[in-house]
DRENNULUM-850968 format. One record per atom (N, C-alpha, C): residue number from 1; atom name; x, y, z. Coordinates in Angstrom, 1 decimal. Layout:
NUM_CA_X_Y_Z
...
***
This chain:
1_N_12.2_-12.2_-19.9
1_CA_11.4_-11.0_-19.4
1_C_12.0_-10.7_-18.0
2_N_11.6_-9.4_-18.0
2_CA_12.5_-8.8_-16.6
2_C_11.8_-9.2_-15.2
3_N_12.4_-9.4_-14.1
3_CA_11.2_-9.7_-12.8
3_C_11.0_-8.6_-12.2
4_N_9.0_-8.1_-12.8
4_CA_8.5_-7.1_-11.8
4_C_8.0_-7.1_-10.9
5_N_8.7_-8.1_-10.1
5_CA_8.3_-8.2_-8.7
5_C_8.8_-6.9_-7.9
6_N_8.1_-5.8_-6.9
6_CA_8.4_-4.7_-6.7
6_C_8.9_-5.4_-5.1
7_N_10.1_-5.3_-4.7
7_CA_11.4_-5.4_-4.1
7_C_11.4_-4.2_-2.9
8_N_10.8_-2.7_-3.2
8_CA_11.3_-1.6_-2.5
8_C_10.4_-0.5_-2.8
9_N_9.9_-0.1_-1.8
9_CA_9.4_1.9_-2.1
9_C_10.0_2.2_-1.2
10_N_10.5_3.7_-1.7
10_CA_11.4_4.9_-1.1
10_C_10.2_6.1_-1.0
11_N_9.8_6.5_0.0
11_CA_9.3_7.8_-0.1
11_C_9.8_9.0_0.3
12_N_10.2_10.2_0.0
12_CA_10.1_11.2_0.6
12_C_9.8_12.2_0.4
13_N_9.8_13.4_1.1
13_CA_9.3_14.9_1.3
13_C_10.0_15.8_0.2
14_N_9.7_16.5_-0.9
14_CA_10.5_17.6_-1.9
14_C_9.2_18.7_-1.7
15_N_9.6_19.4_-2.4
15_CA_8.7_20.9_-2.7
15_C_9.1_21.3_-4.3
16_N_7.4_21.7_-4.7
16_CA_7.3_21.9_-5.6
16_C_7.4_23.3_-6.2
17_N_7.1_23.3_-7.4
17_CA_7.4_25.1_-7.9
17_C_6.7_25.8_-7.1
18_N_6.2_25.8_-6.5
18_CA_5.5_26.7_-5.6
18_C_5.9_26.8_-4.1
19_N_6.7_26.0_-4.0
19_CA_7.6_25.9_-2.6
19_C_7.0_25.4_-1.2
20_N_5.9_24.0_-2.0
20_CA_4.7_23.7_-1.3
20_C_5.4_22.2_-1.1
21_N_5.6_21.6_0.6
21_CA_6.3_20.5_0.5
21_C_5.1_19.3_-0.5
22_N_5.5_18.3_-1.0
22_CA_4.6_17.1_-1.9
22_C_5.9_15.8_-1.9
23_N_5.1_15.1_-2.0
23_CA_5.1_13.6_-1.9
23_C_6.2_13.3_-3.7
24_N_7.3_12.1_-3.5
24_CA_8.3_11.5_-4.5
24_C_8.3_10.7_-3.6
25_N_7.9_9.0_-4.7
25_CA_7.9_7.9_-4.5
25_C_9.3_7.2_-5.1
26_N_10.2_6.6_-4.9
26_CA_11.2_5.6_-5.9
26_C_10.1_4.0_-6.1
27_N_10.1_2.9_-6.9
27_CA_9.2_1.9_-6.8
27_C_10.9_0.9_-7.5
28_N_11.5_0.2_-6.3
28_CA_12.3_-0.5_-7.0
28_C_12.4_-2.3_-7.0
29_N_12.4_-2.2_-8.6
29_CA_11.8_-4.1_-8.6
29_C_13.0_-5.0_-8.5
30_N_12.8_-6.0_-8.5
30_CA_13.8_-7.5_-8.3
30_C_14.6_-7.2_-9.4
31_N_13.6_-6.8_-10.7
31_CA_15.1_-7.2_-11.6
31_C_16.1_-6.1_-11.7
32_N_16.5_-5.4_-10.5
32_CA_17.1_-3.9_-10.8
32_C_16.2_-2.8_-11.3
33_N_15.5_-2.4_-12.0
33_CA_14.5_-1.6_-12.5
33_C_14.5_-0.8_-11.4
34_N_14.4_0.6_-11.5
34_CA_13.6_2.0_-10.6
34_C_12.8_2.8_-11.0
35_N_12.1_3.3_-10.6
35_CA_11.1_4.1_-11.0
35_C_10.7_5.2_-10.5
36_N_10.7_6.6_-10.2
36_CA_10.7_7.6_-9.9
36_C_9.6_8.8_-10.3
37_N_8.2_8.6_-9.1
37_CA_7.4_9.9_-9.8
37_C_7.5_10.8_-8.4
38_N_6.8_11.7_-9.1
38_CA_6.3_12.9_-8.0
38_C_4.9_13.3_-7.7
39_N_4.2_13.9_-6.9
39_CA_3.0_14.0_-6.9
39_C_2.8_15.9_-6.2
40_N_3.1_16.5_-7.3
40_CA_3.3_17.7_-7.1
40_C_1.3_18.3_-7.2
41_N_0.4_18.9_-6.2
41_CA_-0.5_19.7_-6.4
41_C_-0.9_20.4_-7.4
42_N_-2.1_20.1_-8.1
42_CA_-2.0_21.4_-9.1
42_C_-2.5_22.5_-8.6
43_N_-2.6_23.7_-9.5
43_CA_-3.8_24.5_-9.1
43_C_-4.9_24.6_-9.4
44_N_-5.5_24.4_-10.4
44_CA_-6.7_24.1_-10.5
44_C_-7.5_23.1_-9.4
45_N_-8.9_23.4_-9.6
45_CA_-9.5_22.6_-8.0
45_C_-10.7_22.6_-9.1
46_N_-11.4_21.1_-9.0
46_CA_-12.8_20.5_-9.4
46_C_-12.9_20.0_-9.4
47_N_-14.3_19.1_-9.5
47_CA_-14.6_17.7_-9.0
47_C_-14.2_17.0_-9.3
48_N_-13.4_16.8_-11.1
48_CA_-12.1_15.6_-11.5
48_C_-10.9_15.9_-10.9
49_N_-10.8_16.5_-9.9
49_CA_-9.1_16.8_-9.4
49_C_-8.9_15.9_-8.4
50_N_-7.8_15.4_-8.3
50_CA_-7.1_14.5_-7.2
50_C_-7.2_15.2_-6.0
51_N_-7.8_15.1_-4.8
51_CA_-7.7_15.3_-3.5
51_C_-6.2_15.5_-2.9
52_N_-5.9_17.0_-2.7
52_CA_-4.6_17.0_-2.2
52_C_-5.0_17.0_-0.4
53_N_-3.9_15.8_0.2
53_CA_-4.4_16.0_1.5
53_C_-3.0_16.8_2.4
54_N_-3.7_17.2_3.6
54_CA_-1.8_17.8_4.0
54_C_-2.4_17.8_5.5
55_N_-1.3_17.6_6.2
55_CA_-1.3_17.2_7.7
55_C_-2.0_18.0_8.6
56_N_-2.0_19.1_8.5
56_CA_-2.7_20.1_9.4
56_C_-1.8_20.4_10.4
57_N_-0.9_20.5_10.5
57_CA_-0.2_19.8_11.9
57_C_0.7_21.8_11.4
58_N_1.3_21.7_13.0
58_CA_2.1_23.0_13.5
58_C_3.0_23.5_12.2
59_N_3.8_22.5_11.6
59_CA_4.6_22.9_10.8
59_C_4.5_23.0_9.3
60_N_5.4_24.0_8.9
60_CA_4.7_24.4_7.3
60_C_3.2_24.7_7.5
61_N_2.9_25.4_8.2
61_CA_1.2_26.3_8.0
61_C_0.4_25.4_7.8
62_N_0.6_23.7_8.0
62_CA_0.0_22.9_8.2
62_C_-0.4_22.3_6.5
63_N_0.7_23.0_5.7
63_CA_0.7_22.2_4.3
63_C_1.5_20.9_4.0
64_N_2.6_20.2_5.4
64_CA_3.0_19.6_5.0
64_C_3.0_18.2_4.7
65_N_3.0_17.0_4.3
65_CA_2.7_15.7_4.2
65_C_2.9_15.1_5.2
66_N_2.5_13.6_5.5
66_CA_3.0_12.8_6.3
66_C_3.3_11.4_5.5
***
């Protein structure tokens, strides 16, 4: 069996189809293994939706991540 001991996260800043910066994780384990998602906003908004949060801050109109 392979070792999933998790060894590394990589995070950084992409933009999505809508040209909105969002969060890409790498998750890389001991036995070699990588793993690669994204966490692109949807548009829909309701009380089962994921809480998108965004910096507030001067740059990108205050949509961008930290």
């Amino acid at each position: 069996m392979p070792d999933t001991t998790i060894r590394g996260v990589q995070g950084r800043r992409i933009w999505d189809s809508r040209g909105h910066p969002t969060v890409e994780a790498d998750v890389i384990l001991a036995g070699g293994t990588r793993g690669r998602a994204a966490a692109p906003a949807g548009a829909s908004r309701g009380g089962g939706e994921a809480i998108d949060l965004r910096d507030g801050g001067a740059a990108l109109g205050g949509r961008d991540v930290a």
